[in-house]
N, C-alpha and C positions, 0 to 999 in steps of 0.2 A: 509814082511817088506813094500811092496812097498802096499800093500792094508792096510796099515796100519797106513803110510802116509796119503793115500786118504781119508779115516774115519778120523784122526785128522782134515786134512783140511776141512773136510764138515761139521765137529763140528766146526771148528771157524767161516766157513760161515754161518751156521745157526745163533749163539751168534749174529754176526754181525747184521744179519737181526732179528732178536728179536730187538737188541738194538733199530732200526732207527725206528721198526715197532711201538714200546713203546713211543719215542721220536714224531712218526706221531701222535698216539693217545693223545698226553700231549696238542698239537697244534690243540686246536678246536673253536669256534670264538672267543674266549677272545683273541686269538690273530689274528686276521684277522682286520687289520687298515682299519675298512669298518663302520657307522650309518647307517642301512638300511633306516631310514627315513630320513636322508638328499640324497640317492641315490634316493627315491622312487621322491624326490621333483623334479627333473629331470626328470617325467613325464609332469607338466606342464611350465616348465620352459624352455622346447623345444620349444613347440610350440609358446609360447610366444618369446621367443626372435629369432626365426628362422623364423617363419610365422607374426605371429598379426603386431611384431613390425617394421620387416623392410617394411611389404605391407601396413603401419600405417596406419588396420584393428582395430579401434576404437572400435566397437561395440563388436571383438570379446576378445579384450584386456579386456574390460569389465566384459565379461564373464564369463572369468576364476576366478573370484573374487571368489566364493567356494570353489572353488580348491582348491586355492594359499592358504585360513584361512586354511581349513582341514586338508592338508599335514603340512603345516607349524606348526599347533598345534601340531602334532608328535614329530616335531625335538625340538619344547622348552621341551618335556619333556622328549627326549631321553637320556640314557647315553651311554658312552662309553665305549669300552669292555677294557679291563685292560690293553692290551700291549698301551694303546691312555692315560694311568693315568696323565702321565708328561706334555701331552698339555691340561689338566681341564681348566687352567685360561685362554686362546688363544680362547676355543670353547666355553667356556661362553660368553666370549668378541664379539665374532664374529655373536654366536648366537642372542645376545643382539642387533647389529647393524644388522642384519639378522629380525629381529621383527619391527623395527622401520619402515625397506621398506617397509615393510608388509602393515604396519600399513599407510604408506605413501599411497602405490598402493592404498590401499582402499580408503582413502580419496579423491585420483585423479579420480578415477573410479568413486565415487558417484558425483564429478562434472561436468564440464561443458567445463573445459579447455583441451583440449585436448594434446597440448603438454605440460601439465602439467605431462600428464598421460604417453604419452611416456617420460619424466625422470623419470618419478616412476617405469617403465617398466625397462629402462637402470640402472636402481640404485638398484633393486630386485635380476636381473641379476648380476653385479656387486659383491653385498653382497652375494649372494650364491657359485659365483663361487672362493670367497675369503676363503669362508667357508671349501668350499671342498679342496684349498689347505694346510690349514688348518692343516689335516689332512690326505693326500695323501701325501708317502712318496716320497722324490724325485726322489729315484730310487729304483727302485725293486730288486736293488741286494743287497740293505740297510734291506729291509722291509723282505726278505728273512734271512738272517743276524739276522734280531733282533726279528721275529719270534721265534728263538730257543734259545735268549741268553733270550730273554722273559721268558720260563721254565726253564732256570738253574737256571735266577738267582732271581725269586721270588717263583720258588717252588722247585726246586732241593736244592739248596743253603740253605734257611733258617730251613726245612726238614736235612739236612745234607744228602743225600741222593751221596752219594760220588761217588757209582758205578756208576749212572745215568749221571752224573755228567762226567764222565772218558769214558761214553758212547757216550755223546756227542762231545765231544772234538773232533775227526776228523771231522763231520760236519759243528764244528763252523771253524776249521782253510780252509774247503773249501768255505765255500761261505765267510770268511774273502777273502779269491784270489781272490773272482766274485769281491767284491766291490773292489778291487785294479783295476783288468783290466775295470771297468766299465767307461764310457763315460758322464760324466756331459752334460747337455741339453743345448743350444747356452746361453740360457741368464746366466749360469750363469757359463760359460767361465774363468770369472775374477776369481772365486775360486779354477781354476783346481790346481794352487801349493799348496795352502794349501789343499785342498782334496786328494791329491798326499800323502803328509805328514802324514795326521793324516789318513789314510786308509792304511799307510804301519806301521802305531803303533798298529794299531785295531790288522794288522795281526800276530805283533812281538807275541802282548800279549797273541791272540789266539791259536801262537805254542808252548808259554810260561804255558799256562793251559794245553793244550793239554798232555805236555813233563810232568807235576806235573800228571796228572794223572796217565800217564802210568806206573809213579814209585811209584804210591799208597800213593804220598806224600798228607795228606788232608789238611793239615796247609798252604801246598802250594794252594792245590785246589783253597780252601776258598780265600786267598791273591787274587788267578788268575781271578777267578769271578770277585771279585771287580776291579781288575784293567781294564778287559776287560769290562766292565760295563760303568766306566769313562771314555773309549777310546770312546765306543760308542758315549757315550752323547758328548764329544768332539767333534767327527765328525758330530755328528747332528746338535751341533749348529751354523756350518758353515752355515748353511741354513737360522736359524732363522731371 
């Protein structure tokens, strides 16, 4: 009897670790909130605004004038991997004003004025590092979070793929608890009650999918996705 226990139990651990192993494999950079060419831009965007510009190294600010077109013609033609779909108009927007510095730097660079060129310097900076927030999630117990509700609910969900679906559930209602205990960053303090609030609905909704699954209910399922979907975006757009 009691070896017989241990064989069911190592058959559910096994299921178990299928499941997460299945749910790792579904998470590959379509969901990783990364542009490798606006990361790569941060090759020369250091040196400029950490060295050229504060030792206001004119010649070498200059310089970099290839660089800065090269990389930067990457990022206008980059797109973003699918879990980034719902900020399309913010990273056009940004990129747009991201092209302009550009377009500014050079102009300063082929003159003569020089503190013309260090604000073309301070304004490139500026517009990239706008960019990259952009896009970087506020917290990583979010971008964890929505990593996985990412695959329920654009490819689990519309697939009806129910078991997948009921496989995830314990992992969304744990990292739904990370983004509950998580710690908002000083500046934005002023939103901890409402992040309070709507991070303890993400998580109602997460036990609410969770509990539909385990009783095979899929009418619920479905419902529970959705709900947990709009909690998300709720809580995101505290930020915006």
């Amino acid at each position: 009897m009691y070896k017989r226990i241990l064989s069911l139990f190592g058959l559910l651990m096994l299921v178990c670790g299928l499941s997460a192993w299945a749910l790792a494999q579904e998470q590959t950079a379509e969901t990783k909130s990364e542009v490798p060419e606006l990361t790569a831009f941060h090759d020369v965007i250091y040196p400029i605004w950490h060295t050229a510009y504060p030792d206001k190294d004119y010649k070498a600010l200059r310089s970099f004038v290839p660089q800065i077109n090269e990389l930067a013609a990457k990022i206008y033609g980059a797109k973003l991997p699918g879990i980034l779909r719902e900020k399309e108009a913010k990273w056009k927007e940004g990129v747009a004003q991201l092209k302009k510095s550009v377009d500014d730097y050079n102009a300063a660079a082929a003159g003569n004025d020089d503190q013309a060129l260090l604000k073309a310097a301070e304004a490139l900076h500026a517009k990239y590092e706008s960019l990259v927030r952009t896009l970087r999630p506020v917290l990583k117990e979010m971008d964890d979070f929505h990593q996985i509700l990412y695959v329920v609910y654009h490819k689990y969900l519309p697939n009806k793929e129910y078991d997948k679906i009921r496989g995830a559930g314990a992992d969304l209602v744990a990292k739904a608890e990370a983004v509950t205990k998580a710690t908002l960053p000083t500046r934005l303090e002023a939103k901890a009650g409402a992040f309070k609030t709507a991070a303890g609905e993400l998580l109602e909704a997460a036990k609410a999918l969770d509990a539909a699954g385990q009783a095979h209910d899929h009418t619920g399922m479905e419902k529970g996705v959705d709900t947990l979907h709009t909690k998300y975006q709720a809580l995101e757009k505290l930020f915006d």
